[in-house]
N, C-alpha and C positions, 0 to 999 in steps of 0.2 A: 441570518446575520452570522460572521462567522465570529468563534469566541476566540480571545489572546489571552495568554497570562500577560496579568499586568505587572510589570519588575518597577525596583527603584518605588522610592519613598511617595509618598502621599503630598501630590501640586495642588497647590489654591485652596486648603482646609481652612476653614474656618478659626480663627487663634482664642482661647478664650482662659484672663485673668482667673486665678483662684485666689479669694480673696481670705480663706480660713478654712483648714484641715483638710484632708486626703479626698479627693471626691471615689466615693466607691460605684461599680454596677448598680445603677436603679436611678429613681428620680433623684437629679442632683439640686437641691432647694436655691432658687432664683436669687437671694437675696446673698448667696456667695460665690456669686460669678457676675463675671461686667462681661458680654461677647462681645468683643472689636468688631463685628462683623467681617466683610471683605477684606484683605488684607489692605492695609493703608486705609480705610474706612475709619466714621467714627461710631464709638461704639455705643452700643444700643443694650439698656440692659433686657432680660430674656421676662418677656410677659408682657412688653408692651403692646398696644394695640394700634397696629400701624400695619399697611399694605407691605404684605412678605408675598413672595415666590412660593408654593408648597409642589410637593408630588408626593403621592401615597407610598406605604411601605407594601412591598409587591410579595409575596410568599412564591418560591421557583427551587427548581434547582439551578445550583450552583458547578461549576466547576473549572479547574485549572488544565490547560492546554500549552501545550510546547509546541514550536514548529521545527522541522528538520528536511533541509535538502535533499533531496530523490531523483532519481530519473528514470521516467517510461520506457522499457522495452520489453524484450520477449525474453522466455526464463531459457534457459539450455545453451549449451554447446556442442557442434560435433564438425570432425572433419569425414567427409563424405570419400573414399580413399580408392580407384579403380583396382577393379579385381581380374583385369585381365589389358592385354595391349593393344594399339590401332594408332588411328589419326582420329580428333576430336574432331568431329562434324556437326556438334550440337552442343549449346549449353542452356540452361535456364537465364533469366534474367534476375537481377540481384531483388531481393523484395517477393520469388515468387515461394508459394505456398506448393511443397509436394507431400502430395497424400500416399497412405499402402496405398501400393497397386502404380503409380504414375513411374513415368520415366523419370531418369535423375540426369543421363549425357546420352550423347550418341557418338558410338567410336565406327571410321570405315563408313557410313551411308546408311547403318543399317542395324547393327549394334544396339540395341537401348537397355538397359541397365533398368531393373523397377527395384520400387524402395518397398521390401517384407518389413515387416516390423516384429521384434525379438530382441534376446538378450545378449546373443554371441553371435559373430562373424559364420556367412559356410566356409568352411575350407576343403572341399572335395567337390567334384561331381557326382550330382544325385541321379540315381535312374532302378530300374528295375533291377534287382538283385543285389543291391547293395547294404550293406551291413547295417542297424538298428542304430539308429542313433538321436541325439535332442535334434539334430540340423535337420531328420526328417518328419520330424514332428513340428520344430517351427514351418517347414512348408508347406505343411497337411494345415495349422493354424490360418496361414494367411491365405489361400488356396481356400478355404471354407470362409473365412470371414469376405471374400471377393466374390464368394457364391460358384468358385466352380465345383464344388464338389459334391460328386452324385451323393444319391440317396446310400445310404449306410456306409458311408465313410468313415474311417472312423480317424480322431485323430490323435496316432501313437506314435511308437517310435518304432514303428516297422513297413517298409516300403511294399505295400501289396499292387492288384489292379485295379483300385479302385483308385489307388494314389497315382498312379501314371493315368487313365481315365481325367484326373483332375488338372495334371499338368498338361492336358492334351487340351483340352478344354481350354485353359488360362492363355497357351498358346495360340490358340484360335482366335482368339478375342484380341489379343492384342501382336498381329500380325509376324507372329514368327513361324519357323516349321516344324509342325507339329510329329516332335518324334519324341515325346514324351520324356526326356532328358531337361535336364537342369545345371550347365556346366558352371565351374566356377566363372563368376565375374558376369551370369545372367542376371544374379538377384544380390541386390546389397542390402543388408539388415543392419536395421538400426533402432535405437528403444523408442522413437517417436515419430513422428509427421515433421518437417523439417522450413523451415524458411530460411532460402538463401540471404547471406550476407555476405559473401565474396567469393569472387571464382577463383581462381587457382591455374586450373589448364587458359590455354589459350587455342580460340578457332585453327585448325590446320597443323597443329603441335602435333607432335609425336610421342605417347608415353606409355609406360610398360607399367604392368603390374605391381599397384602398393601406391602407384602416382595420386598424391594428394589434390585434389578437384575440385571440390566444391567447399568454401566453411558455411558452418550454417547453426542458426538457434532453433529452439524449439519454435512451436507457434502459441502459445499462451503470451500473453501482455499482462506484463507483471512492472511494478514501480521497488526499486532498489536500492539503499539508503545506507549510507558507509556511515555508521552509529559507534560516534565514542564510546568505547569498551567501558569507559568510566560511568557510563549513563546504560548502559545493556537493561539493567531492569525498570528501564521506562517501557521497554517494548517486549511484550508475552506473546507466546503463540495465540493466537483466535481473537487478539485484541480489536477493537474495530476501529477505524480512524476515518480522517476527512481526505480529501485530495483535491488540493487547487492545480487544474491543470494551466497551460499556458494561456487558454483564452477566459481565466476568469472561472471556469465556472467549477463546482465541487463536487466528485463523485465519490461513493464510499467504498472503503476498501477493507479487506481484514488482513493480519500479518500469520503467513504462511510458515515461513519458519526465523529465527533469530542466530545467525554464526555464535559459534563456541570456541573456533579458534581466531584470533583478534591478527591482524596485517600493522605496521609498523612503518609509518610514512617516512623514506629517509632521508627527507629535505626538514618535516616540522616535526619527527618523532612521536607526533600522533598515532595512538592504536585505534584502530575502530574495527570493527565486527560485520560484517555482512547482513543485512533486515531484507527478506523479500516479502513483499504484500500482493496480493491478489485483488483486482478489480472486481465488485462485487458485479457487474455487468461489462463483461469486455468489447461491449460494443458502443461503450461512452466515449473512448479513445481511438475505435480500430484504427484512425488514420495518421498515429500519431508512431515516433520510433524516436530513440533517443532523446526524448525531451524532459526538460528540465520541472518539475515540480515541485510541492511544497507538501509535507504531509504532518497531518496536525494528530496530534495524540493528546486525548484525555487522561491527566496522569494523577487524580482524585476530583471526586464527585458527591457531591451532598443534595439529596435530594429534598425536597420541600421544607427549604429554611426563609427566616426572610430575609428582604436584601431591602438597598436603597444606591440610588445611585452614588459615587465617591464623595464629589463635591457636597453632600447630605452632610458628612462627617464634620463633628467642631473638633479639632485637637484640644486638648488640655495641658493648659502649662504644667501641671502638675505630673503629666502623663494618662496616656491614656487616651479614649475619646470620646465621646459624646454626638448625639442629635438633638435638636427641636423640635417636640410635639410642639403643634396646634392642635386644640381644639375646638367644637363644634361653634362656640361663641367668640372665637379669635385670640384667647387666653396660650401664651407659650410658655414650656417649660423645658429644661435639659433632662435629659434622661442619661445615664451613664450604658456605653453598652463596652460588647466584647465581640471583636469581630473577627471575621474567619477566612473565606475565601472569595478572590477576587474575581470578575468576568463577566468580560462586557461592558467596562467602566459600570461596571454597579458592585457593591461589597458587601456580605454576609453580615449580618448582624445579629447580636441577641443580648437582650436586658429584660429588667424588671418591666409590666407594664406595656409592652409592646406586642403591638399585633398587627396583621394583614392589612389594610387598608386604613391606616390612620396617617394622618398627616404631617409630614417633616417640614422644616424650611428648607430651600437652596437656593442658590444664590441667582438674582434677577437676570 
């Protein structure tokens, strides 16, 4: 069952005259209180022996939960940007997953472009004899994690024969001609695995070098939550939370990182902060993209206290609240308590005299 804070005042308590001095926490003596019972009821003083309603007092944890708007998608951004020119003869389809090593377009008939994965763009042609650099170490990297590369390869920033051996190899596999060369705009690097969200080029288009082509996210499913900057420390890194998705049902999540710098809506002057959470199994949602959720945050927790449910509660006119023990032989008495935290229409309690499985009144 999922937990709510419950807000707003305390519906349907039970009202109860004080007929002489302050009732304090503990047994409140029967013979200075009249309870109205039910509201508009009549009232019944506390000890009579008459058929009550009872439910036991339950020992749990307790705790308080907020909910906030979210929505399911995938973490990242990038524009995928051609690194050389043709005619587009290929695209992916929007939704599709490209891993290292896959094609990303096809320029000319023949052209395919694969996605290294790195931290900076190549800007040169790579080949045998060329100068020591990070570009030829990201492609000793990707090149050895794709398995072509022979036995003692090693991966530096110096282009030997074992590194063209590797590109010769990689070429082989995925049908180009093997002259162990790597020109600009054969390999586009990028810091991830990529899923398309929009194409850019179109089939039979014409574009030159820098041509923006593909946008795309990363491939993690992440849920995203634009969090009033006024509210920021409800939500900690590593916190764990609930997540109602569209059809009901609730998978957990933890929150990955919390924005620091706050957006400024210029219609409602609202600040909120960026919250990304992580699916603690992203295979609860794979089918899901842009979709709208609810994510529930435990924002204090009390563990093994006891509770009863709300409507248990007598008000006190004098302030304050109280319950009704029964006892073993049908004897009731008010007990003063002090209460804490709400959840789950049941509320924290604690007084003189009270314990785990003893029995309240509530109402029929």
């Amino acid at each position: 069952m999922r937990r709510r804070a419950i807000l707003g005042g305390l519906v349907g308590l039970t009202a109860v005259a004080v007929l002489g001095g302050a009732v304090a926490s503990g047994a409140v003596p029967a013979g200075s209180l009249i309870a109205a019972g039910p509201i508009g009821g009549s009232p019944t003083p506390s000890g009579a022996a008459s058929e009550v309603s009872t439910t036991a007092i339950e020992r749990r944890t307790m705790a308080t939960t907020v909910e906030l708007d979210g929505v399911l998608g995938y973490d990242g951004e990038a524009t995928v940007v051609a690194g050389s020119g043709g005619t587009v003869t290929w695209l992916p389809a929007v939704g599709t997953v490209i891993e290292r090593g896959a094609r990303l377009f096809e320029l000319d008939g023949s052209r395919r472009p694969r996605l290294f994965l790195g931290d900076r763009p190549l800007w040169r042609t790579l080949e045998s004899g060329v100068s020591n650099g990070l570009d030829v170490r990201a492609i000793e990297q990707n090149l050895k994690a794709l398995g072509h590369a022979p036995s003692g390869m090693k991966v530096d920033r110096v282009w030997d024969a074992k590194t063209t051996t590797a590109v010769k190899a990689w070429e082989k596999a995925t049908g180009q001609t093997r002259d162990g060369v790597i020109e600009h705009g054969d390999v586009i690097v990028l810091a991830t695995a990529i899923r398309v969200t929009e194409l850019n080029a179109t089939l039979g288009s014409g574009i030159g070098p820098g041509t923006p082509m593909i946008e795309a996210s990363g491939t993690t499913q992440v849920v995203t939550v634009e969090l009033n900057a006024t509210k920021r420390d409800r939500l900690v890194v590593d916190a764990v939370v609930a997540i109602t998705l569209p059809d009901d049902s609730v998978v957990a999540g933890r929150v990955r990182s919390v924005g620091r710098v706050a957006t400024v809506d210029q219609q409602s002057g609202t600040a909120t902060v960026p919250v990304t959470i992580d699916l603690d199994d992203p295979t609860d949602a794979a089918d899901l993209d842009h979709a709208p959720v609810t994510v529930e945050v435990t924002t204090e927790s009390h563990p093994d206290v006891l509770a009863v449910p709300v409507d248990a509660l007598v008000a006190l006119l004098e302030g304050g609240y109280a319950v009704e023990l029964v006892d073993a032989a049908g004897a009731r008495r008010y007990v003063g308590v002090t209460i804490g935290l709400y959840d789950d229409n049941r509320v924290e309690i604690s007084g003189a005299g009270l314990e785990a499985g003893a029995d309240v009144v509530v109402p029929a």
